[in-house]
C-alpha positions, 0 to 999 in steps of 0.5 A, spaced: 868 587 864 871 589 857 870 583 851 878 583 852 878 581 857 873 575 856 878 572 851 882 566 853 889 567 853 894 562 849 896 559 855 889 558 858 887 554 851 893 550 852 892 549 859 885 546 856 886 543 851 892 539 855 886 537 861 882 535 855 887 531 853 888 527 859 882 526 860 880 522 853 886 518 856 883 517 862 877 514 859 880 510 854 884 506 859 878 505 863 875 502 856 881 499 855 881 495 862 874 493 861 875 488 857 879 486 862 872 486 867 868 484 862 872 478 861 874 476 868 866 478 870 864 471 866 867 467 870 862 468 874 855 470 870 853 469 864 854 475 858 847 477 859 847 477 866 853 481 866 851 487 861 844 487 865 847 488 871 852 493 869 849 497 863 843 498 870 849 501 874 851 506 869 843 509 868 844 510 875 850 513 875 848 518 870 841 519 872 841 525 876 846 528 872 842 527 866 835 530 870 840 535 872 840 538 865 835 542 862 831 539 856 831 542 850 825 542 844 828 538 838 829 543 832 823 542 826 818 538 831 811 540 834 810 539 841 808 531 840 813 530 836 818 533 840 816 529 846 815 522 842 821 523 839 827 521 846 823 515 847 823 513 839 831 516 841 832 511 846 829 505 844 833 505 837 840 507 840 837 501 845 836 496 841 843 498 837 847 498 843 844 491 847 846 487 839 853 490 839 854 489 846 851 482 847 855 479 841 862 482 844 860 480 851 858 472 848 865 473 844 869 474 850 869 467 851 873 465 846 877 471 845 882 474 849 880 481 851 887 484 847 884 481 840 876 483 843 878 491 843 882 491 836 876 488 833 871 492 836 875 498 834 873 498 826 866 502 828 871 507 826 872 505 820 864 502 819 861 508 821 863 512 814 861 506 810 855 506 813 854 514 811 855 512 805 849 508 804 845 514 806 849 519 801 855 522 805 861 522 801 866 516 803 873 520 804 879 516 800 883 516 808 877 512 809 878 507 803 886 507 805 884 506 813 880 500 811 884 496 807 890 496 813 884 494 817 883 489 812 890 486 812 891 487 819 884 483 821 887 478 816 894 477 820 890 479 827 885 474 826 884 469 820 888 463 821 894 460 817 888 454 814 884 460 814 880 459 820 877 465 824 875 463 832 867 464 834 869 469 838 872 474 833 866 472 829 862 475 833 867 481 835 866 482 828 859 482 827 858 487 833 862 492 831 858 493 825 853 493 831 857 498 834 858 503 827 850 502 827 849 505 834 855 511 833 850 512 827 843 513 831 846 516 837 849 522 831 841 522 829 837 523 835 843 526 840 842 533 837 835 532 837 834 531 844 838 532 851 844 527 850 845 525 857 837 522 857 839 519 851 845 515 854 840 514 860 835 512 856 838 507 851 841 504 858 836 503 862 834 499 855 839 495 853 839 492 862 833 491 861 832 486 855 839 483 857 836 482 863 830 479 861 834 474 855 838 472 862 832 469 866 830 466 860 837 462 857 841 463 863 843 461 871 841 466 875 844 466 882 845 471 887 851 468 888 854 470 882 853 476 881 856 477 888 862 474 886 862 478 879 861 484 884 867 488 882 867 487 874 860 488 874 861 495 878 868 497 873 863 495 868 858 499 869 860 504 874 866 506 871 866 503 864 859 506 862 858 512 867 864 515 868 868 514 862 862 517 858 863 524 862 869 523 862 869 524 854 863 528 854 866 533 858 873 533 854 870 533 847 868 541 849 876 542 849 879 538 845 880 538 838 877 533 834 885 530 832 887 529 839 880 526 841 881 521 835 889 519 836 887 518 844 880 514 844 883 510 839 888 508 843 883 504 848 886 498 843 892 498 845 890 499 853 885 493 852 892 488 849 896 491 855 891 489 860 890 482 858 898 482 858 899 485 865 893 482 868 891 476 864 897 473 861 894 474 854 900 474 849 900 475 841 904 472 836 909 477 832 903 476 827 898 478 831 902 484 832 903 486 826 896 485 825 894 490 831 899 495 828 895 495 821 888 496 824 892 501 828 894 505 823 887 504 819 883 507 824 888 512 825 888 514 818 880 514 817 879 518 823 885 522 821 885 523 814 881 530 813 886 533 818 893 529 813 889 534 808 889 540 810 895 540 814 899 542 808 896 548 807 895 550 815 902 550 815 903 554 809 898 559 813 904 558 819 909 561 815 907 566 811 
């Protein structure tokens, strides 16, 4: 076949770049409900418990996909440091992901889950100022995006005698958690086979959890039977699926439309708790997650605002 033939048509990009598209859709709205699991789950079980048990069931669920792939040698690295090196991968985006985990879980029981996925969702934002630390430039879209994230977490959040709940502390404190894990998986997984990374790190964050619960929590077979259906959303769906999902859809989607429809799991988040918890927020709270919307959005987005100028001149001309 001649190389002109192997060159994919207009309408066939099209058509792929619209399947990725409603895939990242699809894994955003299953992220956004699972804050909807993760809370109905506590009724039951304890935080610790309950990310145990899930973060369990997605390391299974993506186990054979991840045996399935062919280990690649970390660039650069002798044949030891290569093979230490998915282990040190897997203990530090381990360790990183039970912290952000463990606080938005303990945080959900005195927030709504609405609230949990608009603040957990400043990662966004977090992850380029933590770059700076480390030498990477800080766009002026990131400082913009910050400052509407800062005032919507103002009026989402912060009370009018200037109060914050427990739980949204501790929502706050997991998305720096959180931008820390983006930070380490971005490190390690082009180092080393990814879907091992994400197998890896959840196997350690289900087994520390799992041991914090036998020590601080009631651990009944009980509960976990009666939390059956939001442990296995969690863990099977929230953890295992929807990360294929994304990994599968990023391969087509341009980086625009992945950040405009990822970030989008707030919004399913607050419409979940509406639909299914009869979570409601005041016309302040709204104002709040229009702000940190349009925050996110612009961080994510801002490299692309600038160039779009000079690509639609390329257009006409």
């Amino acid at each position: 076949m001649s190389g002109a033939g192997l060159m994919m048509t207009p309408a066939a990009s099209s058509s792929r770049a619209l399947k990725a598209d409603l895939l990242l859709l699809t894994t955003a709205c299953i992220w956004g409900l699972a804050f909807v699991a993760q809370r109905v789950g506590m009724e039951h079980v304890g935080p610790f418990l309950f990310n145990g048990v899930r973060f369990a069931l997605g390391a299974v669920a993506l186990l054979p996909l991840a045996v399935a792939v062919k280990t690649r040698a970390a660039p650069g690295l002798s044949h030891a440091g290569s093979r230490a090196l998915p282990w040190w991968g897997m203990l530090a985006a381990g360790t990183a992901l039970t912290l952000g985990a463990s606080l938005q879980q303990i945080g959900l029981q005195d927030t709504t889950a609405g609230k949990a996925g608009f603040i957990t969702g400043l990662y966004v934002i977090l992850v380029p100022f933590f770059g700076a630390f480390v030498g990477r430039r800080t766009p002026v879209g990131t400082w913009a995006g910050a400052a509407m994230a800062v005032a919507g977490m103002y009026f989402l959040c912060i009370t009018e005698d200037f109060t914050i709940s427990p739980g949204d502390l501790l929502e706050l404190i997991g998305a720096v958690f959180w931008a820390g894990h983006v930070l380490i998986a971005a490190w390690f997984a082009p180092r080393m086979n990814p879907l091992r990374l994400a197998v890896g790190q959840y196997a350690v964050c289900s087994v520390t959890s799992l041991i914090i619960a036998l020590c601080m929590e009631n651990v009944e077979w009980s509960g976990i039977r009666a939390a059956a259906v939001p442990i296995a959303y969690g863990g099977l769906l929230s953890v295992g699926l929807a990360y294929t999902l994304q990994l599968v859809a990023q391969r087509d989607a341009p980086p625009s439309h992945a950040a405009i429809i990822l970030s989008l799991e707030a919004v399913f988040a607050a419409l979940a708790g509406w639909l299914l918890l009869s979570e409601t927020l005041a016309l302040r709270g709204l104002a709040g997650c229009a702000l940190m919307m349009g925050g996110m959005l612009l961080s994510e987005l801002w490299p692309w605002l600038r160039a779009w100028p000079g690509r639609r001149m390329a257009r006409q001309a």
